[in-house]
N, C-alpha and C positions, 0 to 999 in steps of 0.2 A: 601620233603613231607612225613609224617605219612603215617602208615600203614592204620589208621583211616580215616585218612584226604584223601586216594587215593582209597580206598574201598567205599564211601560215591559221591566221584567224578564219580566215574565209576558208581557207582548202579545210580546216576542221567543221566550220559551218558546213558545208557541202557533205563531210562523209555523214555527219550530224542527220541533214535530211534525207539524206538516200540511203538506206539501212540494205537495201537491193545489192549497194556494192560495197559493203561492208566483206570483211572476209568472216563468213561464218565457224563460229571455232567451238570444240566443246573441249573441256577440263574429266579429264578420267582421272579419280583420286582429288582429295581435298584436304587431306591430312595438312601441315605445317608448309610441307615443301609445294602442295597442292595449291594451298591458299594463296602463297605467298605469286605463285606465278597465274592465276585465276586474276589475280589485282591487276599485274603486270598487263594480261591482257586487256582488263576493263581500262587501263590508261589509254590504250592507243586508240587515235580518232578515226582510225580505218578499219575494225574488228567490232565483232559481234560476238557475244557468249549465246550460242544456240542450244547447248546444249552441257550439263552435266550429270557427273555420275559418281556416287558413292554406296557403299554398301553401312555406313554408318548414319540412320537418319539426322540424329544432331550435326553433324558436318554436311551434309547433303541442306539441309535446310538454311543453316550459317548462307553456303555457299549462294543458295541462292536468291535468298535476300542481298547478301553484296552486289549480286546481275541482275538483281531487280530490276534495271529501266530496260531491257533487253526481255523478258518473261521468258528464261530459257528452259526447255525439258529437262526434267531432272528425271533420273533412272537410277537404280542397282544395279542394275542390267548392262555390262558395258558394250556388251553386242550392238547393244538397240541405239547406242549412240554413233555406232560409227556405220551404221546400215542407212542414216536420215542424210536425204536428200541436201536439206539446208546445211550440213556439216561439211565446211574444205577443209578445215585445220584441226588436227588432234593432239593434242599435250596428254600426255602419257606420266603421270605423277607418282603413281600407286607403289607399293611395296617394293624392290626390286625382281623379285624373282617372276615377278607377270610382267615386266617392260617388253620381253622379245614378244609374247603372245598375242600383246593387245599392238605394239609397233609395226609389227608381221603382218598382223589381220587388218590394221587401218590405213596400209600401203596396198596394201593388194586389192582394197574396196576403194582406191584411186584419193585417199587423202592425203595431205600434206601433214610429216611430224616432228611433232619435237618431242624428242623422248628424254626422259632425265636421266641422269647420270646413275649408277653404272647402266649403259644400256643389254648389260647380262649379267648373272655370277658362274655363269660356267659357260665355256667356250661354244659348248652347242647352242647355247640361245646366242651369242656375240654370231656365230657361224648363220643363223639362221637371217639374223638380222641383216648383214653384211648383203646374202644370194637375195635377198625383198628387196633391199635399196638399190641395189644395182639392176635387178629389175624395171624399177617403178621410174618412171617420170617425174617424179613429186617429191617434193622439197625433203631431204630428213635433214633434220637438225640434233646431235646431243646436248644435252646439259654442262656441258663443258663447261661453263658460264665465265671462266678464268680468261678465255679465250677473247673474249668482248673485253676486256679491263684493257684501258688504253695506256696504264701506269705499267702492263707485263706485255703489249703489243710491242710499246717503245723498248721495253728493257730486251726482250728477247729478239726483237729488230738488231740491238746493236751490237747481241752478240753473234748471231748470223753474219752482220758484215765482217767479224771479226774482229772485232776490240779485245779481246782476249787470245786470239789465234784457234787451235787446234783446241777442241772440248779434251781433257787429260782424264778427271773422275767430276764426279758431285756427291755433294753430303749433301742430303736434305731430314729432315723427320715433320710430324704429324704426331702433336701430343698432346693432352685432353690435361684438364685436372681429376676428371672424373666420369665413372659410368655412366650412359646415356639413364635417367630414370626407370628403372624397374617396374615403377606401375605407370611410366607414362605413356604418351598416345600410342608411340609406336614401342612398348613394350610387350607385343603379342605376337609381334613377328620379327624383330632385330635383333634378339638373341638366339634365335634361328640361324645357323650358317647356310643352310640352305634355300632359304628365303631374305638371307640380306648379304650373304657372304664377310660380314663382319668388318670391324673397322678398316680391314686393308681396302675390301674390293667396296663396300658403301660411301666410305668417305676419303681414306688415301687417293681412291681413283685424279682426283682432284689435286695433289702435288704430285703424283707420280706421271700424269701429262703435262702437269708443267715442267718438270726435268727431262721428256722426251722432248716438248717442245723445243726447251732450249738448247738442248744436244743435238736437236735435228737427226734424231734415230728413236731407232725402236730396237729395244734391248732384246738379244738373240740368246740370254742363256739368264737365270736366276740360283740362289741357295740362300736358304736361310732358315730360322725359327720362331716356333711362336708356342706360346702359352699363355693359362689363364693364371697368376701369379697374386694379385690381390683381388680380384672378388671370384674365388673358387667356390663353385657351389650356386653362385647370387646371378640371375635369379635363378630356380629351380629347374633344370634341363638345357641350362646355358650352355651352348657349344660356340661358342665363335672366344676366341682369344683376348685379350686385353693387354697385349704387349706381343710385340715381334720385332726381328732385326736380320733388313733383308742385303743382300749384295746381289747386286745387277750386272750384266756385260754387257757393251755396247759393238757393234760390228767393230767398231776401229780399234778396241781392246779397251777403252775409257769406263772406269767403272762406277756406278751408283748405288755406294749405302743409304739405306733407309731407313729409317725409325719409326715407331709407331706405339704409343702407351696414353693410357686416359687413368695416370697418378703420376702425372706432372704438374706438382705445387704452384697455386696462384701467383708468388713471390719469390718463384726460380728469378731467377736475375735472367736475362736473354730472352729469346722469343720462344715461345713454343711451336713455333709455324719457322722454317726454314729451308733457304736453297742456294748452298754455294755450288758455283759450278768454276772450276778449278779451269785452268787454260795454256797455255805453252807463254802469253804475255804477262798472265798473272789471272785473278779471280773476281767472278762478282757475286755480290750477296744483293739475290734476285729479290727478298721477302722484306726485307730488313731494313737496311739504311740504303737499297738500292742506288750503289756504286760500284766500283772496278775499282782494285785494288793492284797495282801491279808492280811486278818480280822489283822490276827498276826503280830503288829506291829514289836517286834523282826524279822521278816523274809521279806529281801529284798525285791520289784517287780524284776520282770523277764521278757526275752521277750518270745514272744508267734513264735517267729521265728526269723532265723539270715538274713533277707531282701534277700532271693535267687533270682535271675536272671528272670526274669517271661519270656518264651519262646513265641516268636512271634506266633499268628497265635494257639494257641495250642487248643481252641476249636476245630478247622477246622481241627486239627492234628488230633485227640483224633477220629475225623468223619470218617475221613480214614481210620484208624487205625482199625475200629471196621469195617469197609465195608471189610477190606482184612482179617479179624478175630482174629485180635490182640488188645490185651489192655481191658482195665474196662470202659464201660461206666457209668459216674457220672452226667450224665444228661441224662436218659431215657426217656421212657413214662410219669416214677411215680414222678418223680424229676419235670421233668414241668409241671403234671398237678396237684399234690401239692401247688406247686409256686400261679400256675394261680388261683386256688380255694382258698388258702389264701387273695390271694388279691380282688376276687370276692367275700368272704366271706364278708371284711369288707366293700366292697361297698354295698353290699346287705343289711349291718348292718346299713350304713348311710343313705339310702335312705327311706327301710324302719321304721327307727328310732323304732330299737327297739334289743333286743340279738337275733343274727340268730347263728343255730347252725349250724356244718359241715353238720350233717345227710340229713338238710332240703335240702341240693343242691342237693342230689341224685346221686351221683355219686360215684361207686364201683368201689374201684383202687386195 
């Protein structure tokens, strides 16, 4: 055994017996997205599941047989998780449209959060968010999780230094083969606009940060459109869109179209998931074959990184990490509520059919 490899054993031995200094954490929400980061936490050798909370017993109960060796409180209640003593860290999972309420209240009762992506669908919970974190002393974190991939650190590193010069426009889109399931877990509140804000603001939020990221701005004006085109009607009181096509401006005039549709055939040729961003040297294709492609025939493409090892769980790492007082956090306050007001930017541009600028949403980051 390594000197590494025996030092790394033991410091997990150690959190292993002393549960005292474990960082106590509870899971609000246990749905898919709930689950999935509920694991995340039970990997790491310095956390504690103290505490969870669902309003559905079969996923309350799942959840917590998974935290079994922890015997954590389980509640409906999510007041009564974030009021308990033994609770530092709260992961905030649930529907979108309760992330500001339960983020708001778990900041202000002195916890540490991570709240998942969008961390609003309309500018006053993004607003609300924003005046608590700046407030609080304590760690926030969003779901950004793009943000931790070391394959889009390196790529968007190197065009910050400028391997492409001056950001000119980007193309990106965000395209499904199909509707999220009609009767499946989250088919009781996603086709709700007002409880998910629909495919732009639920799950675009997620390339529309990565193309601010890489542009190193935050878009000051949007237009665009959207409708429900192939499932009209499905399911019954569906309000949120299934296709849209946004155009964005960036301070420096650099513009960013967007796409967005879920009847994007399995055997399109190309990727469904893309992000050129366009440059004064030439272009990189962020998603794709991540390389740089440039103007100057004479000179090669390149890659925009050598495919490194993406570390399991490194969101959730990066969470820790910032609770015990170590490391950068790259997905703050201003990082998600950037994210979320991009993308409520352009719904706000589709619906009311017309150029909405950033100002109008009101919100001082």
């Amino acid at each position: 055994m390594s000197r590494r490899t025996f030092l790394l054993s033991s410091a997990a031995a150690a959190f292993a017996q002393a549960p005292n200094d474990r960082v106590g954490t509870a899971v609000i929400g246990t749905g898919n997205r709930g689950s999935y980061l509920l694991t995340s936490v039970i990997d790491q050798p310095d956390t504690r599941v103290a505490a969870i909370c669902d309003l559905k017993p079969d996923r309350l109960d799942k959840a917590a047989s998974a935290a079994g060796k922890d015997n954590p409180f389980t509640t409906k209640e999510w007041r009564r998780v974030i009021e308990r003593k033994d609770v530092d860290a709260v992961y905030v999972a649930t529907p979108p449209h309760l992330h500001a309420e339960m983020a708001v209240a778990a900041l202000e009762a002195g916890k540490h959060v991570y709240c998942e992506k969008p961390i609003g669908v309309s500018a006053r919970q993004v607003r609300d968010i924003v005046r608590a974190a700046k407030k609080s002393n304590k760690v926030f974190v969003a779901g950004q999780q793009m943000r931790s991939m070391s394959s889009l650190i390196a790529a968007v590193g190197k065009i910050h230094a400028g391997v492409i010069g001056e950001v000119y426009q980007i193309k990106a889109q965000r395209h499904a083969t199909a509707d999220l399931p009609h009767d499946g877990t989250s088919g009781d509140w996603y086709f709700d606009v007002s409880k998910s804000g629909g495919y732009l603001i639920e799950q675009s939020v997620h390339n529309l940060d990565l193309c601010n990221w890489a542009a190193n701005m935050v878009p000051v004006k949007a237009v665009g459109f959207g409708s429900v085109m192939r499932y009209k009607g499905q399911p019954a009181g569906r309000t949120i869109f299934d296709n849209s096509s946004l155009v964005y401006e960036y301070s420096n005039g650099a513009k960013m179209t967007f796409t967005q549709n879920v009847f994007h055939p399995r055997r399109l040729p190309n990727s469904n998931q893309m992000v050129y961003v366009y440059g004064e040297k030439g272009a990189a294709d962020i998603m794709t074959t991540a390389s740089v492609y440039f103007h100057d025939t004479a000179t090669k493409e390149e890659p925009l990184h050598t495919k490194p090892e993406e570390p399991k769980h490194a969101h959730t790492r990066m969470f820790f990490d910032l609770v015990k007082g170590t490391g950068t956090n790259r997905a703050d306050w201003k990082v998600g509520a950037t994210a979320a007001l991009t993308a409520i930017l352009g719904h706000e541009a589709m619906t009311r059919q017309r150029v909405v600028t950033m100002a109008e949403l009101g919100v001082e980051l």
